[in-house]
C-alpha positions as semicolon CSV with decimal commas, in nm:
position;residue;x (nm);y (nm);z (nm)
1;X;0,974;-3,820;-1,372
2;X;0,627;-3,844;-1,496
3;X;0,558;-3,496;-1,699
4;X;0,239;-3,382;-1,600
5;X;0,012;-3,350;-1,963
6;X;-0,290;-3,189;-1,770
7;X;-0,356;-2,999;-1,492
8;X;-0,551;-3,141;-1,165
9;X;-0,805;-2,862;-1,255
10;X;-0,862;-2,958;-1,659
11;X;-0,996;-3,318;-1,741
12;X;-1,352;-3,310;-1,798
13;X;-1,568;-3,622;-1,982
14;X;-1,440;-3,492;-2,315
15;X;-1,110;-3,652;-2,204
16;X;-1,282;-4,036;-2,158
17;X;-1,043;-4,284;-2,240
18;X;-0,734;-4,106;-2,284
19;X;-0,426;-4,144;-2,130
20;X;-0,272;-3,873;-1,908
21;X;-0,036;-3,786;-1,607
22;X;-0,092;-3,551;-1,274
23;X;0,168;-3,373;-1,079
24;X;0,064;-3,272;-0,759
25;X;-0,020;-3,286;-0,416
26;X;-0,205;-3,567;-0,197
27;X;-0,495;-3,366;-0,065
28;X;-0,709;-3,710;0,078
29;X;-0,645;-4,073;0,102
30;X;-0,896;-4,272;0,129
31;X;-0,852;-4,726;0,185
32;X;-1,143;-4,876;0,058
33;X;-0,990;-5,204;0,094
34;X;-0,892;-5,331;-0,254
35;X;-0,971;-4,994;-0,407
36;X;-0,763;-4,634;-0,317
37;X;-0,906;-4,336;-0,373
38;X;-0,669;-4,047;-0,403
39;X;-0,788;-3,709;-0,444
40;X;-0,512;-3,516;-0,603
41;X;-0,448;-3,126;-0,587
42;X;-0,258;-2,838;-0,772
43;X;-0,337;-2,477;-0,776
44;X;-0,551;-2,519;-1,085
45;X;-0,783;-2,789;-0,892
46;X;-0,856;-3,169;-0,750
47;X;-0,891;-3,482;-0,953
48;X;-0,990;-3,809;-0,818
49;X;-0,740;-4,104;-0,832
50;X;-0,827;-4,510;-0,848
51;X;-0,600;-4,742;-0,808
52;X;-0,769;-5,064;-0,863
53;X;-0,558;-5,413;-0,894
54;X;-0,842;-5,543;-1,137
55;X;-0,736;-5,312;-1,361
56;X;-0,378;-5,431;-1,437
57;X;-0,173;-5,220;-1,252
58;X;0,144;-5,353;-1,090
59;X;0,134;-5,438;-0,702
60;X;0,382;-5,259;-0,640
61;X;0,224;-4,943;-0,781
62;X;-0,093;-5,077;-0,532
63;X;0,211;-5,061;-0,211
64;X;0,312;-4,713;-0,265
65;X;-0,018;-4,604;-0,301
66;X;-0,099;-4,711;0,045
67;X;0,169;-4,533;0,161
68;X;0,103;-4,219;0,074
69;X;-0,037;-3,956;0,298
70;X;-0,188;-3,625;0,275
71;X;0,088;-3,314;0,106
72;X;0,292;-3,602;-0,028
73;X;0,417;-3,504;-0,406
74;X;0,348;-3,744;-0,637
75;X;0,323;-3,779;-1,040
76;X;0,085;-4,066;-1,175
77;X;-0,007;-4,151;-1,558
78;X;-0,352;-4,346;-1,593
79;X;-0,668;-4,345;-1,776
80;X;-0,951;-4,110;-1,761
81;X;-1,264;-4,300;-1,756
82;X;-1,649;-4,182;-1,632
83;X;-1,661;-4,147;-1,263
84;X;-1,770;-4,464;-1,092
85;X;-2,028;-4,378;-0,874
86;X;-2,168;-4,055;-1,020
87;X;-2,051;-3,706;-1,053
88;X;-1,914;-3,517;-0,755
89;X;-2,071;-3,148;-0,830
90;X;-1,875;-2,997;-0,592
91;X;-1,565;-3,011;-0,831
92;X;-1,490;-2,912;-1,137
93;X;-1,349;-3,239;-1,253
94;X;-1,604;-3,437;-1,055
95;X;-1,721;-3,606;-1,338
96;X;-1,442;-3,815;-1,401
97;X;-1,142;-4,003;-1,237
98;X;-0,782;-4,149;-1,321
99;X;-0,733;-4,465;-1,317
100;X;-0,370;-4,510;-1,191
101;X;-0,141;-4,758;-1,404
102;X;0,165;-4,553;-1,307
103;X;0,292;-4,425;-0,987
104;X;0,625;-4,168;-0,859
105;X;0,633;-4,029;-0,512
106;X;0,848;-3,702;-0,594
107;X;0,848;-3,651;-0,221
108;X;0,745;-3,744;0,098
109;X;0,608;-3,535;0,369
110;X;0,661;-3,484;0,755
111;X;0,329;-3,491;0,924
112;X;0,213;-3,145;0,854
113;X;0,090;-2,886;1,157
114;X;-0,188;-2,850;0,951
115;X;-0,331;-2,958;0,671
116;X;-0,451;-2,687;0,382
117;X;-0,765;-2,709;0,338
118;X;-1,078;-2,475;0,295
119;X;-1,355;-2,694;0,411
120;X;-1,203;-2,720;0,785
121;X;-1,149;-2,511;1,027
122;X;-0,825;-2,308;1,028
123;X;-0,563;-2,278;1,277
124;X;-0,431;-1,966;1,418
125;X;-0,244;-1,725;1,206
126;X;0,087;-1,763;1,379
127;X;0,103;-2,138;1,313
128;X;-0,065;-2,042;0,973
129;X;0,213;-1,781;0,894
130;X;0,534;-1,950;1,067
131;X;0,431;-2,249;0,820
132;X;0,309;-2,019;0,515
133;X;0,455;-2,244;0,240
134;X;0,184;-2,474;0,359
135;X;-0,076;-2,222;0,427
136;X;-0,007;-2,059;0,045
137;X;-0,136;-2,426;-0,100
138;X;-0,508;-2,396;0,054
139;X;-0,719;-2,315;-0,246
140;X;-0,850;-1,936;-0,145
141;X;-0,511;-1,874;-0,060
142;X;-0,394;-1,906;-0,480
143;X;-0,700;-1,740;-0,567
144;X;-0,554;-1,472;-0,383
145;X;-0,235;-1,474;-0,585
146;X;-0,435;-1,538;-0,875
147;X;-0,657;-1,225;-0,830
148;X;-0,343;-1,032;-0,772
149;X;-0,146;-1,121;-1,080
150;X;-0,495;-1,032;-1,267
151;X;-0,476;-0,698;-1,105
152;X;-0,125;-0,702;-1,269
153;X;-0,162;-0,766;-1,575
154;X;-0,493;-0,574;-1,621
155;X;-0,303;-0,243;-1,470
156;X;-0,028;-0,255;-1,692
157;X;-0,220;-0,354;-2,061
158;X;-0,499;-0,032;-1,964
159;X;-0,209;0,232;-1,885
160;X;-0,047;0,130;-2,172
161;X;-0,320;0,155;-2,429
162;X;-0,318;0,521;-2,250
163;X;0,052;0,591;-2,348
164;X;0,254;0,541;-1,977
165;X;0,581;0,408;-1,978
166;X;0,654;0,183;-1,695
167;X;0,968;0,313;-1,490
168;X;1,141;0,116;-1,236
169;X;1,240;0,430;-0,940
170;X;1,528;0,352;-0,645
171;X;1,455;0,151;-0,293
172;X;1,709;0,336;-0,117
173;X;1,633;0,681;-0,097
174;X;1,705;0,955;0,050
175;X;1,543;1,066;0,410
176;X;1,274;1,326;0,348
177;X;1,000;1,430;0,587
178;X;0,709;1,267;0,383
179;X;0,460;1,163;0,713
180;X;0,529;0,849;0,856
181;X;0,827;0,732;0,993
182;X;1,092;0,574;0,710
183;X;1,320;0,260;0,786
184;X;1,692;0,359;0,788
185;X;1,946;0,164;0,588
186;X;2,357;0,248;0,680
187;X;2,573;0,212;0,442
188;X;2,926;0,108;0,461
189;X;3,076;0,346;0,228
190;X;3,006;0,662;0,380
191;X;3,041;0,633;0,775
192;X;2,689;0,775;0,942
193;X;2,525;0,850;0,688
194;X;2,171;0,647;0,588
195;X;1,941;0,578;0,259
196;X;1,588;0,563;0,328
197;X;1,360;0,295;0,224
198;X;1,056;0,453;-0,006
199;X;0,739;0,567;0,161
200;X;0,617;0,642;-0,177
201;X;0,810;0,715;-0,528
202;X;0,656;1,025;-0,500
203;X;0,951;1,305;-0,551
204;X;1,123;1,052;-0,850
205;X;0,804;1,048;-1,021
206;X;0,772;1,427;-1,007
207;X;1,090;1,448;-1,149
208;X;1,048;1,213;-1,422
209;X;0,689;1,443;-1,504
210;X;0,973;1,749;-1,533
211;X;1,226;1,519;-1,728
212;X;0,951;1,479;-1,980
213;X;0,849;1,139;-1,944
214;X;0,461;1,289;-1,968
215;X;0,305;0,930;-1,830
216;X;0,460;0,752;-1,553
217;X;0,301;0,391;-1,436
218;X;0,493;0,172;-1,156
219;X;0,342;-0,109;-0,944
220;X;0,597;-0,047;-0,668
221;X;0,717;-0,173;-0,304
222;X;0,658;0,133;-0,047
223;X;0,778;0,112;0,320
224;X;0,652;0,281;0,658
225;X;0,762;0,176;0,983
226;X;0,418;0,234;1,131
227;X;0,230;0,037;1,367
228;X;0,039;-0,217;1,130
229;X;-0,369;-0,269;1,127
230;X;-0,611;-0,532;0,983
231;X;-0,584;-0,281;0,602
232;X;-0,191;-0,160;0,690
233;X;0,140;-0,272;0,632
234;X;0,504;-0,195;0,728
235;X;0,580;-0,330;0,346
236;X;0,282;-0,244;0,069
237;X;0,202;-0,228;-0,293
238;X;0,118;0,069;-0,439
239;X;-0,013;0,130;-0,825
240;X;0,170;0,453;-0,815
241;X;0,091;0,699;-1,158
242;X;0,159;1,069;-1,293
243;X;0,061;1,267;-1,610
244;X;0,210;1,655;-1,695
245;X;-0,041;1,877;-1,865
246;X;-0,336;1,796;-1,724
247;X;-0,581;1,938;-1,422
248;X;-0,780;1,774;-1,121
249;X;-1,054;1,656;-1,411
250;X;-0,807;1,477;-1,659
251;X;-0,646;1,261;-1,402
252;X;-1,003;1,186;-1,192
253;X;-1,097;1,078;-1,497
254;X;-0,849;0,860;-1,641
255;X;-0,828;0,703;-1,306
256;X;-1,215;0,665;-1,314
257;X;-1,187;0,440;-1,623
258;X;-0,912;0,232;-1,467
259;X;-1,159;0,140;-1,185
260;X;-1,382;0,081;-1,435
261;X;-1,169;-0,184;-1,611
262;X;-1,065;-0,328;-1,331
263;X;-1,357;-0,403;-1,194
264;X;-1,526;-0,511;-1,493
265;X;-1,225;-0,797;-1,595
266;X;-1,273;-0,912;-1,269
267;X;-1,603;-0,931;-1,105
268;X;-1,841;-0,859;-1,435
269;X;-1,947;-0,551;-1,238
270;X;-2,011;-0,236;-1,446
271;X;-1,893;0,047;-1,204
272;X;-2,157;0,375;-1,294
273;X;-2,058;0,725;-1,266
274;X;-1,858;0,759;-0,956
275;X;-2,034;1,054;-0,755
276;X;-1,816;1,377;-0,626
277;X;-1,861;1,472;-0,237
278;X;-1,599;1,755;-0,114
279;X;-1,429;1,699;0,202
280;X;-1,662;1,941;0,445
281;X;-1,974;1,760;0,345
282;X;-1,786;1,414;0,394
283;X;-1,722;1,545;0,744
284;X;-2,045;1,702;0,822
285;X;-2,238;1,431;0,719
286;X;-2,030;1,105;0,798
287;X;-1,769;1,264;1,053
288;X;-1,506;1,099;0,844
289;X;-1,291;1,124;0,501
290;X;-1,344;0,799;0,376
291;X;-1,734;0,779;0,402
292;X;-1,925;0,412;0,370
293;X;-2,247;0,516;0,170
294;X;-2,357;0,137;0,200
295;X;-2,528;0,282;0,514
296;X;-2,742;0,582;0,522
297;X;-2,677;0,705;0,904
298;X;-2,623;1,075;0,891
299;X;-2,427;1,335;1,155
300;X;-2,539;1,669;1,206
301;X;-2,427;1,961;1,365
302;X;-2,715;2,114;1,561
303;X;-2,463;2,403;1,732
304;X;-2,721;2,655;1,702
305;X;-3,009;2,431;1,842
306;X;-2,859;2,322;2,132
307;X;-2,728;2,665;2,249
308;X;-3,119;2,759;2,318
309;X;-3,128;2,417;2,591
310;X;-3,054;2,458;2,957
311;X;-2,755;2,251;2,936
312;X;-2,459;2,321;3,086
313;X;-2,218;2,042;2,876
314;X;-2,330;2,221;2,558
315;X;-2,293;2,586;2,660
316;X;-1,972;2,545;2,821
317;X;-1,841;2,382;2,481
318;X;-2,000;2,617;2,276
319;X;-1,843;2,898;2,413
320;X;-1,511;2,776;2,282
321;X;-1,392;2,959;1,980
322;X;-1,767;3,121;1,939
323;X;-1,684;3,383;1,720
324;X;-1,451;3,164;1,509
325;X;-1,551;3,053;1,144
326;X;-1,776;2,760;1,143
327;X;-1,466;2,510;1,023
328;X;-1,206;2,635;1,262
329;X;-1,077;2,327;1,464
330;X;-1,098;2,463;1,804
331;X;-1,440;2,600;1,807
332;X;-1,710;2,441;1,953
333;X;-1,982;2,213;1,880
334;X;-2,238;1,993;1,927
335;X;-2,291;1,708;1,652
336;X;-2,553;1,465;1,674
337;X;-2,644;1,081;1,524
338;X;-2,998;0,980;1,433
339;X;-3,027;0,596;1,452
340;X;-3,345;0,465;1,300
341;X;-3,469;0,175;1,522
342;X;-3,160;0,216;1,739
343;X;-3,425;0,279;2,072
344;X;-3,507;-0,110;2,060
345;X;-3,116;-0,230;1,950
346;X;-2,925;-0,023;2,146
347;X;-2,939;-0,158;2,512
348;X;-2,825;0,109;2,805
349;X;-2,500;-0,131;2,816
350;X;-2,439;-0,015;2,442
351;X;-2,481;0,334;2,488
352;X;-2,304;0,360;2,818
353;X;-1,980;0,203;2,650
354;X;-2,015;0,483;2,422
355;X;-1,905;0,722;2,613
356;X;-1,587;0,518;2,715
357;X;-1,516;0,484;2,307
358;X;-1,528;0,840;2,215
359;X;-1,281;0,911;2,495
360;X;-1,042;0,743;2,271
361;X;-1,103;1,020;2,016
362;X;-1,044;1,333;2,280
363;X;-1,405;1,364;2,344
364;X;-1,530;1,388;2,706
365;X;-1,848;1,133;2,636
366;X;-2,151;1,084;2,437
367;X;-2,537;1,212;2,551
368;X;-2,816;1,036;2,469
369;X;-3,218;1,035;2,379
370;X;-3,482;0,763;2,305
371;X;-3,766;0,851;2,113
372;X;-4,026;0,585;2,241
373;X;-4,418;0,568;2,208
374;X;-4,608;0,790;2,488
375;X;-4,909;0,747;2,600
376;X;-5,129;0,921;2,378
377;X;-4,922;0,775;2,101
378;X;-4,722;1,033;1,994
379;X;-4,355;1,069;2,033
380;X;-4,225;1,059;2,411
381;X;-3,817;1,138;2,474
382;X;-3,701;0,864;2,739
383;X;-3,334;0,864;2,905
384;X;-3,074;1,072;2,910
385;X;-3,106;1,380;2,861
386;X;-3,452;1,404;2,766
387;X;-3,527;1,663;3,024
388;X;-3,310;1,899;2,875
389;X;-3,511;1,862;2,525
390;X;-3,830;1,844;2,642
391;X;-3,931;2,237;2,651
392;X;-3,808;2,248;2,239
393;X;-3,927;1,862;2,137
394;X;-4,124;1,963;1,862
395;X;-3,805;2,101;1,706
396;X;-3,566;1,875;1,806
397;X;-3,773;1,595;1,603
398;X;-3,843;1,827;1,318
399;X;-3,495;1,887;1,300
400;X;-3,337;1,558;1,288
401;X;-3,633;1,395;1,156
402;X;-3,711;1,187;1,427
403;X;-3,963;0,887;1,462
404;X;-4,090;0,655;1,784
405;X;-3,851;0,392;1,791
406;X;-3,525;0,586;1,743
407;X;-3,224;0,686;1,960
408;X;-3,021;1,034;1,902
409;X;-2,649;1,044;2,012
410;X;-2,440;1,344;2,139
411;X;-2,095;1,444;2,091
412;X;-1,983;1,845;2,206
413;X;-1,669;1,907;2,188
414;X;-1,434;2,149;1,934
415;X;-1,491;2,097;1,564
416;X;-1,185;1,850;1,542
417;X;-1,224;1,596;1,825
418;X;-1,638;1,610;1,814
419;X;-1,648;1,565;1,408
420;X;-1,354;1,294;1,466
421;X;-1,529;1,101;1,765
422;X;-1,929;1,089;1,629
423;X;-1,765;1,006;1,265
424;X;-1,596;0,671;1,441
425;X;-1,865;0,607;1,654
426;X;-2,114;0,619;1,321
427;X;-1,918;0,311;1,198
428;X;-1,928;0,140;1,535
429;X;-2,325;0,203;1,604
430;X;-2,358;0,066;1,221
431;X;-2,201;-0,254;1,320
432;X;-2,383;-0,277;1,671
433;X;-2,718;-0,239;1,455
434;X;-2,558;-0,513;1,229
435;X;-2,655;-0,294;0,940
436;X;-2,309;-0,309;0,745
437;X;-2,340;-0,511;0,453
438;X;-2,075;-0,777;0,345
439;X;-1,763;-0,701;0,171
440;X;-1,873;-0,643;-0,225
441;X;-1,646;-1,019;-0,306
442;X;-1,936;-1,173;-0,094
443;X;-2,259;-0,982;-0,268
444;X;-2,275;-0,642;-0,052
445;X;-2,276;-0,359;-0,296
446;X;-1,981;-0,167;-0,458
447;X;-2,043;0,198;-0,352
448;X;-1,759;0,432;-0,458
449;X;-1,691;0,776;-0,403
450;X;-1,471;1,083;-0,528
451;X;-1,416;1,273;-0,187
452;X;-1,217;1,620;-0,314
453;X;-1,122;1,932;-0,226
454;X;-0,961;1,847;0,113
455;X;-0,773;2,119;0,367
456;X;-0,438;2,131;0,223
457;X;-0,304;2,148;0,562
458;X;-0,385;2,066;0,927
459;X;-0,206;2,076;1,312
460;X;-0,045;1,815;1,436
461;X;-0,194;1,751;1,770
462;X;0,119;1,672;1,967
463;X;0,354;1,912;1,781
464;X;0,104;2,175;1,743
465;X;0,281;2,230;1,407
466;X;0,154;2,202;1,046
467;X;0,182;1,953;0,883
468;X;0,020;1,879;0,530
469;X;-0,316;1,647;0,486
470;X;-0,238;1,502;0,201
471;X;0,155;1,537;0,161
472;X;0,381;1,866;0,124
473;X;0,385;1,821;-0,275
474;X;-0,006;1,898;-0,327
475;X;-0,103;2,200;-0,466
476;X;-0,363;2,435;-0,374
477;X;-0,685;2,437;-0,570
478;X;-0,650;2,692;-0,843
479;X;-0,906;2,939;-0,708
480;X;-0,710;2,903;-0,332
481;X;-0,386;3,036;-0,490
482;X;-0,385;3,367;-0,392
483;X;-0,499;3,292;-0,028
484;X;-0,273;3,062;0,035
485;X;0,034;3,304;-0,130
486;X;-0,092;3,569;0,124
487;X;-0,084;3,333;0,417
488;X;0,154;3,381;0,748
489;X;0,238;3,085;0,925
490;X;0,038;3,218;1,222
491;X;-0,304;3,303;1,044
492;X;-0,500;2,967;1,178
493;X;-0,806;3,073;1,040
494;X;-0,641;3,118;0,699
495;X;-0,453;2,791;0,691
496;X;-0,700;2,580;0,798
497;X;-0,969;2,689;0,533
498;X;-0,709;2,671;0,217
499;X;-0,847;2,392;0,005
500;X;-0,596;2,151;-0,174
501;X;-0,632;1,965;-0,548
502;X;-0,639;1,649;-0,360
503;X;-0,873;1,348;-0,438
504;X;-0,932;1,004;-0,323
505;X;-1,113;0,713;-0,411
506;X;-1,329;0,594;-0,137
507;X;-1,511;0,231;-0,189
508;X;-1,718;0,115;0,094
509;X;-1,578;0,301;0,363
510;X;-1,220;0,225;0,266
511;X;-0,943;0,478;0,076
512;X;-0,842;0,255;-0,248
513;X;-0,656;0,573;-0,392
514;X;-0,562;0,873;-0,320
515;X;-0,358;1,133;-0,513
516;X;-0,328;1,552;-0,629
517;X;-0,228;1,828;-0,856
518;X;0,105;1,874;-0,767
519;X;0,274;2,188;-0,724
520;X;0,502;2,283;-1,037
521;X;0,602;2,597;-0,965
522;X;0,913;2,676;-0,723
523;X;0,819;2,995;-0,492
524;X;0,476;2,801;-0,457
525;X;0,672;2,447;-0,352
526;X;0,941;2,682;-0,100
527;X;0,621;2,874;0,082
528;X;0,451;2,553;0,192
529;X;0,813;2,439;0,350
530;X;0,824;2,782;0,532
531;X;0,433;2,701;0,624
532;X;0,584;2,356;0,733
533;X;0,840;2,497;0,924
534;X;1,117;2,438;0,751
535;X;1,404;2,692;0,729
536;X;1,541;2,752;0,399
537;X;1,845;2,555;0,460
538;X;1,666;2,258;0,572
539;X;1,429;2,262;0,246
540;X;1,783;2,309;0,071
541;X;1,907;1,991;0,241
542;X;1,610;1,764;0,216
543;X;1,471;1,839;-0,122
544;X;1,751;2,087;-0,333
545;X;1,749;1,876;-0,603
546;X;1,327;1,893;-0,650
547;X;1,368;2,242;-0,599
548;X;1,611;2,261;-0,861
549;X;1,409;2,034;-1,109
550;X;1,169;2,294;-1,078
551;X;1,346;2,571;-1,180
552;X;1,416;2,432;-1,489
553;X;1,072;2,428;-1,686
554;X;0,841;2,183;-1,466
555;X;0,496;2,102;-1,631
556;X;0,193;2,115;-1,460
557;X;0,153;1,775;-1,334
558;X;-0,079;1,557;-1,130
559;X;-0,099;1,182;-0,983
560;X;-0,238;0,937;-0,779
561;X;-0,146;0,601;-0,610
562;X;-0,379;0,296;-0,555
563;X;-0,300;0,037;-0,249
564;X;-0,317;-0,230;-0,462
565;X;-0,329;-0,439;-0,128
566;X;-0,651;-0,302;-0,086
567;X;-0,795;-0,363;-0,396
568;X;-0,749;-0,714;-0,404
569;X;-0,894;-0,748;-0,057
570;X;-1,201;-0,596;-0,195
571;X;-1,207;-0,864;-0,471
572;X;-1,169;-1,201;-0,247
573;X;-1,406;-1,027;0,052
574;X;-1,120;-1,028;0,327
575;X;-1,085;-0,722;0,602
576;X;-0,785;-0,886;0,728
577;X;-0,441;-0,713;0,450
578;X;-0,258;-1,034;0,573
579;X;-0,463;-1,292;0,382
580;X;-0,370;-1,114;0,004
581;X;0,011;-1,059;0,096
582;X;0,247;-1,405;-0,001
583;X;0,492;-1,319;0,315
584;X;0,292;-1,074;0,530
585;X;0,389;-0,956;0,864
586;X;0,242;-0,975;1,167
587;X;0,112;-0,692;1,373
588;X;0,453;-0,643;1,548
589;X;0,633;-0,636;1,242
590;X;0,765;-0,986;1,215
591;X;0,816;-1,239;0,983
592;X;0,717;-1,575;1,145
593;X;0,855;-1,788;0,881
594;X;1,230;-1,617;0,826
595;X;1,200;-1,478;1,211
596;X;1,304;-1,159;1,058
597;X;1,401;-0,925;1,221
598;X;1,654;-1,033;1,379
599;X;2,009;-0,982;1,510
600;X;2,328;-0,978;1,368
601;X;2,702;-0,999;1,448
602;X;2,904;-0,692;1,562
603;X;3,126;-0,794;1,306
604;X;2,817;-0,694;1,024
605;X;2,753;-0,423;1,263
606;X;3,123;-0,260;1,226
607;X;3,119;-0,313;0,886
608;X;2,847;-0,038;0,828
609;X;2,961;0,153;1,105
610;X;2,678;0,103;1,377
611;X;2,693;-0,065;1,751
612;X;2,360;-0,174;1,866
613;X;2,259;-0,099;2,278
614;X;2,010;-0,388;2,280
615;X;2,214;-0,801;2,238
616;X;2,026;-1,092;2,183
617;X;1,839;-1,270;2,483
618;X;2,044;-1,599;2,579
């Protein structure tokens, strides 16, 4: 075999006249009659091939050159010489090609189901994924893998100038109540009993924190059998990290200058001061937790405005939980959404399928105003319910700062659906205005975004239990303490408004991190079971041994884990967490190209002591 001495990305004119052999791929053939052209590829780039007869290669070299077809393997040794023809700009090596003397096709090809290449149009992502060996060789596709091994490598050289030690924790785990479903593995030494896959390494790395280890870095596996989304899945990356001694402040801030590395090795971008907002302004203002600031529409709650109007759909909501502090999740409210321009852009077919998407969020529909031009000029309401406004215009518009030429949206409904359904309907009006800049990879901005001091706990909605916001390891903020020591698992009001050390990183709408204080301290750790409603035997028999870690001299300790996923689909402009995985899975779960999952023989079955009720389809 012909050795390859350069890369199909690295001759340039500096290499004139030399002699040198390509390994690679056969990304275009093209028969010029005596003359073939032969563009070859590897992940590094494309270099153009001649084969000429008048230049003294063998025929027989000239034969199996036009024989070759596209994603054939072949290695070649030849001459570089200046492009014939001029320079081809559009690659790197355009200006200058091989001229073949020597030819060895490693391998032939079957006629592909599609060929990888950028410039055409793909095919679907079934085809794209049952064939991803082919799909992998299209040049954005090893950018990706590129971009991700940068991530790599720039993760682990800044955490170790900052003293972690990298620690390798177990994949099969123990089943604890963490938040989202685990995969089950049996085992065939002990009949009926499981390991869990790892939703997180989040208990190991607490213990490691109280076995002294101080810094703890891991770019780990993590699995949730969830249903996946365009930014989820089943099987993730995480950049998972801990420190002992240290507050909310140390670890924002060490984390701060990791995003600031990161982002300056690989976009050039200098990330500035990343601002704070606390959870209750997040939700006041954006109706979410993961606000995008690349858009400046605002919510508001105007509760106390629109109990003076003569409508019933606002009174009867805001008689709900009316004497209830302002936060409480079942009192109720009326939130509205300014949108600048939005009485020209949003058609009455828009707005009407409003209504139908908020219903997806628990809210009974969405009201709606136009501010248009009257006839003496000034500011006219239009639609809706206008009527109902029109005795306090002048301060509705002072109030929301309205202009002619905007629309207002409604949503009344308790604190919890009404903030939920105007926050998601925000994000949806921003794309129907086609306001929503590109992903940063494609020159929209980079807008990041501390959001802190979250509830440390919240109900689930069909349990009606409690369940923790973050995850049953976060401890309260240091000034919520006391509360939260004092508080009975039936004081609502007093749950809900204990506030958590939590923090996330939030870039462009999107979670990138997320972490907490943890909670070091025993009694503290055994009270938010008993708030979970746990029994102390079941906290014995899912977590004994973190209790018992932390009776032995547990630091104070904090972390944080970044979906590393996610970051690199922030650097190559992608919404879609399929395109920056090598073997992704689809949004059922499978794996096109292995056809995992799939059955297997009772006599595997028996061995680990399980009989499945479903048997494969004939």
């Amino acid at each position: 075999m012909l050795i390859r001495s350069h890369t199909c990305g690295q001759l340039r004119d500096a290499q004139v006249g030399q002699t040198v052999r390509l390994n690679g791929w056969v990304n275009s053939y093209r028969d010029h009659g005596e003359l073939i052209f032969i563009d070859l590829r590897d992940r590094y780039g494309i270099t153009q091939l001649v084969f000429e007869p008048e230049s003294g290669v063998a025929r027989d070299v000239i034969e199996a050159a036009d024989k070759l077809r596209n994603e054939d393997v072949v290695a070649v040794e030849g001459t570089v010489r200046v492009r014939i023809g001029g320079e081809n700009p559009k690659l790197a090596t355009g200006k200058i090609e091989i001229v073949v003397t020597k030819l060895e096709v490693l391998a032939k090809t079957d006629n592909p189901p599609f060929l990888p290449d950028d410039m055409v149009k793909l095919p679907n992502e079934e085809l794209r994924l049952t064939h991803r060996y082919i799909d992998l060789r299209r040049p954005s596709m090893q950018k990706v893998l590129a971009t991700r091994h940068k991530i790599y490598q720039t993760t682990r050289k800044y955490f170790d100038e900052n003293s972690f030690l990298e620690i390798e924790t177990p994949i099969l785990y123990k089943s604890t109540p963490e938040g989202a479903r685990e995969f089950l593995v049996p085992t065939r030494q002990v009949p009926g009993s499981f390991y869990a896959l790892p939703q997180s390494p989040q208990l190991f790395k607490q213990i490691l924190m109280v076995s002294g280890c101080d810094r703890y870095m891991q770019i780990c596996r993590c699995f949730r059998d969830e249903d996946p989304r365009a930014d989820r899945q089943a099987e993730f990356t995480q950049i998972d990290l801990e420190m002992s001694f240290v507050r909310r402040d140390q670890i924002m801030e060490m984390m701060e200058g990791f995003v600031r590395r990161l982002w300056k090795e690989l976009t050039g971008f200098d990330v500035p001061p990343i601002q704070r907002m606390d959870y209750r302004t997040a939700m006041e203002e954006y109706g979410i937790d993961r606000p995008d600031t690349r858009y400046d529409l605002r919510t508001k709650d105007i509760s106390e405005f629109a109990g003076k109007l003569d409508f019933g759909v606002f009174k009867t909501v805001l008689e709900k939980g009316k004497d209830r502090p302002k936060y409480y999740s079942k009192k109720g409210v009326v939130k509205a959404l300014r949108v600048p321009g939005g009485a020209e852009k949003l058609t009455r077919k828009l707005t009407d399928g409003y209504t139908e998407f908020v219903k997806g969020f628990g809210a009974g529909g969405v009201a709606v105003v136009k501010i248009i031009k009257g006839e003496d000029g000034g500011p006219k309401l239009d639609t809706g319910i206008a009527k109902f406004l029109e005795p306090m215009k002048a301060e509705f518009l002072a109030l929301l700062n309205c202009e002619i030429g905007d629309t207002v949206l409604f949503v009344a409904d308790t604190y919890s659906v009404a903030t939920k359904a105007i926050g998601e309907l925000r994000q949806k009006v921003a794309r129907d205005m086609g306001i929503v800049p590109k992903p940063g990879a494609e020159g929209g901005p980079w807008n990041f975004l501390w959001v802190v001091d979250f509830p440390m706990f919240e109900k689930n909605k069909d349990t009606g239990k409690w369940v923790a916001m973050h995850h049953p390891f976060t401890s309260p903020r240091d000034d919520q303490m006391q509360a939260f020591l004092n508080a009975d698992v039936d004081d609502e009001v007093t749950i809900e408004g204990i506030v958590s050390a939590g923090y996330d990183i939030v870039l462009n709408g999107q979670e990138i991190a997320g972490g907490s204080v943890r909670i070091h301290d025993r009694d503290v750790q055994s009270k938010v079971f008993k708030l979970l409603g746990m029994t102390p035997e079941q906290a014995k028999e899912k977590f004994s041994f973190l209790l018992e870690a932390l009776s032995f001299g547990a630091p104070p300790h904090a972390g944080v884990a970044f979906g590393l996923d996610r970051l690199v689909m922030n650097f190559v402009g992608t919404d879609n967490i399929r395109d920056v995985i090598a073997f992704p899975k689809t949004q059922i779960g499978a794996d096109l190209m292995t056809r995992a999952p799939s059955f297997v023989p009772d006599t595997q079955l028996k061995d680990v002591h399980i009989k499945s009720l479903e048997q494969p389809k004939a």
